[in-house]
C-alpha positions in Angstrom: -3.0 -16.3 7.0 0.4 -15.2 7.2 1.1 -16.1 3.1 -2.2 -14.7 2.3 -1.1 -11.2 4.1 2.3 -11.3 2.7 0.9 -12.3 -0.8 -1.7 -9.5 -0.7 1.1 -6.6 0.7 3.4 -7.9 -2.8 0.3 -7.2 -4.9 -0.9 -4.1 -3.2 2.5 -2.5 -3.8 2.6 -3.1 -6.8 -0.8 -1.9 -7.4 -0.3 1.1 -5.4 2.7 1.9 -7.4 1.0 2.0 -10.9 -2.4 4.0 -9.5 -0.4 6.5 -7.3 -0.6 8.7 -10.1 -4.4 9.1 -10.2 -5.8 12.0 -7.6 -8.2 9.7 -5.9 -7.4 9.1 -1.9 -10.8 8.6 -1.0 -10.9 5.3 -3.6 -7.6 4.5 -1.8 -9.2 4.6 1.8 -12.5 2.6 0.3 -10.2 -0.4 -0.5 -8.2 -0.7 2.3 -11.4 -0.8 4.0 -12.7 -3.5 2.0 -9.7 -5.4 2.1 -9.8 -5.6 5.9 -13.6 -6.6 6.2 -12.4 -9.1 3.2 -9.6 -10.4 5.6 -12.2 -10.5 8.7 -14.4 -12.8 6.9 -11.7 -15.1 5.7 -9.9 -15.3 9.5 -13.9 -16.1 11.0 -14.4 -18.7 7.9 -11.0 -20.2 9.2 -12.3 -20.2 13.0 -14.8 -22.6 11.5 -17.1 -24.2 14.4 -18.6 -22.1 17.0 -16.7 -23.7 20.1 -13.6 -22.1 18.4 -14.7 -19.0 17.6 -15.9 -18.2 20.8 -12.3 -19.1 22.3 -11.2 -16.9 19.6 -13.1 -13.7 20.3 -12.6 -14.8 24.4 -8.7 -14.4 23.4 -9.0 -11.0 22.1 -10.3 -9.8 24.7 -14.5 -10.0 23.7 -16.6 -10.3 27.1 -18.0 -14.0 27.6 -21.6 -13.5 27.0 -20.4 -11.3 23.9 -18.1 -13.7 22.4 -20.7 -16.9 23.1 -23.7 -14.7 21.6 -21.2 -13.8 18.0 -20.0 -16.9 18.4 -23.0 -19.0 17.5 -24.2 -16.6 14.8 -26.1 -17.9 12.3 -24.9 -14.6 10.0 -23.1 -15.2 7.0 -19.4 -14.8 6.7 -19.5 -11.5 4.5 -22.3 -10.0 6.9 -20.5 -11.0 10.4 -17.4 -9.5 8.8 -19.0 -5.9 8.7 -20.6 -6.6 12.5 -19.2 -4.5 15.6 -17.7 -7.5 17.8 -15.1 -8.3 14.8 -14.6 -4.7 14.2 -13.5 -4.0 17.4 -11.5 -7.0 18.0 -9.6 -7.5 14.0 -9.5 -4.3 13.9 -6.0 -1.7 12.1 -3.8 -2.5 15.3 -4.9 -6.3 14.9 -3.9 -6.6 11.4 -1.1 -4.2 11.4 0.7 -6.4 14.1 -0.2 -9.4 11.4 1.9 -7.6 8.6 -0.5 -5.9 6.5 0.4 -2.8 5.3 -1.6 0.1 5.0 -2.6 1.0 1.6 -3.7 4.7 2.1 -0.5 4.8 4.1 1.6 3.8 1.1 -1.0 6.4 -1.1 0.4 8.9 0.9 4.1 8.7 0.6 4.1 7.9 -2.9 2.2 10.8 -3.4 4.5 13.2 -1.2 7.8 11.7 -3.6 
C-alpha cells in the first residue's frame, strides 16, 4: 500500500499542478474524497477473509461486536468502502499518517502562490 500511496501522491502533484489554474475547489474536494473511499476499498480487498478483517477493524480500535458484524459483510468492496465503520476507522488522520497527501490541501497553496 505504501507504493500505491506514494505512486498516487507523484501523480496527484503533478495533476494538481496543471489544473490549479481552473477556479474549481469544490471538484478538488470531490476527488480527494473519492480517492480515499477508492483507497478504503482497495485496503478492505487486501484484508481478504473475514477472520482478518475483523482483527483489522479490532486493531483500529472498532468495538468487538462492531468489527465481527462488518467483518463478515457480505457487501461489496465499493459499497463497504462508503459504510460508517471504515469511515471512521481509515479515515484523513489514518491515511495522512500512511503518506497521502491532501489534494485540496495542495489546491490551496498553489492557488495562494
Amino acid at each position: 500500500m505504501e507504493v500505491r500511496i506514494e505512486k498516487l501522491n507523484q501523480y496527484l502533484t503533478g495533476w494538481c499542478g496543471y489544473f490549479a489554474l481552473a477556479d474549481t475547489p469544490s471538484k478538488f474536494k470531490e476527488f480527494e474524497e473519492w480517492i480515499r473511499r477508492r483507497l478504503r476499498m482497495v485496503e478492505w480487498k487486501q484484508w481478504k477473509t473475514p477472520k482478518t478483517r475483523v482483527r483489522k477493524l479490532k486493531g483500529l480500535g472498532v468495538p468487538d461486536n462492531k468489527a465481527y458484524e462488518w467483518g463478515n459483510s457480505r457487501k461489496k468492496y465499493w459499497r463497504i468502502a462508503c459504510s460508517p465503520i471504515l469511515h471512521k476507522t481509515l479515515d484523513n488522520s489514518y491515511w495522512s499518517s500512511r503518506g497521502l497527501k491532501s489534494l485540496y490541501q495542495r489546491y490551496e497553496f498553489l492557488r495562494q502562490t
